[in-house]
C-alpha positions, 0 to 999 in steps of 0.5 A: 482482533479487528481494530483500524477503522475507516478513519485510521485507514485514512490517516495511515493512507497518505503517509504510507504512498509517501513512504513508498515514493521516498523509500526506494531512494533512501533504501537505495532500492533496485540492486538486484532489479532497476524495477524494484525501485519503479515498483514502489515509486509507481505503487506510491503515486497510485495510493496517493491518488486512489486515497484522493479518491477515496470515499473517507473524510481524508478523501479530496474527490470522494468517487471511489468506494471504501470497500474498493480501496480495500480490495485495491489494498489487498490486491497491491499485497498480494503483488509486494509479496510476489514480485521478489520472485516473479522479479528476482529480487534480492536482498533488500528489494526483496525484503522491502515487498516483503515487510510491505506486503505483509504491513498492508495485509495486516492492515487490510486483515485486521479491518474493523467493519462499519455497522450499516445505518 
C-alpha cells in the first residue's frame, strides 16, 4: 500500500530533523554511548538541510533531486537500524534507532510514485 506522496513526504521532512535535534535531549539520549546523541543531532542538522535542498514545494533552494532524498532516506534507515550494534548501544539508545530506522523505512517503502507527464 503506497500512499505518501512527494508532497506529505515534504510536510513530515522538517518535523521529523527537529525531532531528531531535540529528542536525544529530551530521551536523555547516549547512556550506553555519548555517540548516541551526536548520531541523531548530526542526522537532524543534515535532514533539515537536504530537505532545504530538496526538489519539492517545501524545498527552499530546490537543487537536490526527489529520487536522491529518497535513497539518502533509505541509506540513513538502514545506518538507524545498525548503529545500536555497530556502536554498542543499549537500552533506549538502541531502542530510539530502532523505531527511527524502521519509521523511516516505512516512509521511504510505503512511497507512492509519481506518474511521468
Amino acid at each position: 500500500m503506497r500512499f505518501i506522496t512527494k508532497r506529505i513526504h515534504a510536510f513530515l521532512d522538517y518535523p521529523v530533523a527537529i525531532a531528531l535535534i531535540v529528542l536525544p535531549f529530551l530521551l536523555g539520549l547516549g547512556s550506553s554511548n555519548p555517540l548516541a546523541m551526536e548520531l541523531s543531532v548530526v542526522t537532524g542538522i543534515a535532514a533539515f538541510i537536504l530537505t532545504l535542498l530538496t526538489d519539492h514545494h517545501l524545498g527552499a533552494f530546490r537543487v537536490i533531486s526527489y529520487q536522491i532524498h529518497l535513497i539518502v532516506d533509505f541509506l540513513v534507515a538502514i545506518v538507524f537500524l545498525m548503529a545500536p550494534f555497530i556502536f554498542s548501544f543499549e537500552g533506549i539508545d538502541a531502542y530510539y534507532y530502532w523505531v527511527n530506522g524502521i519509521a523511516v523505512l516505512s516512509v521511504v517503502s510505503m512511497h507512492k510514485p509519481e506518474l511521468a507527464v
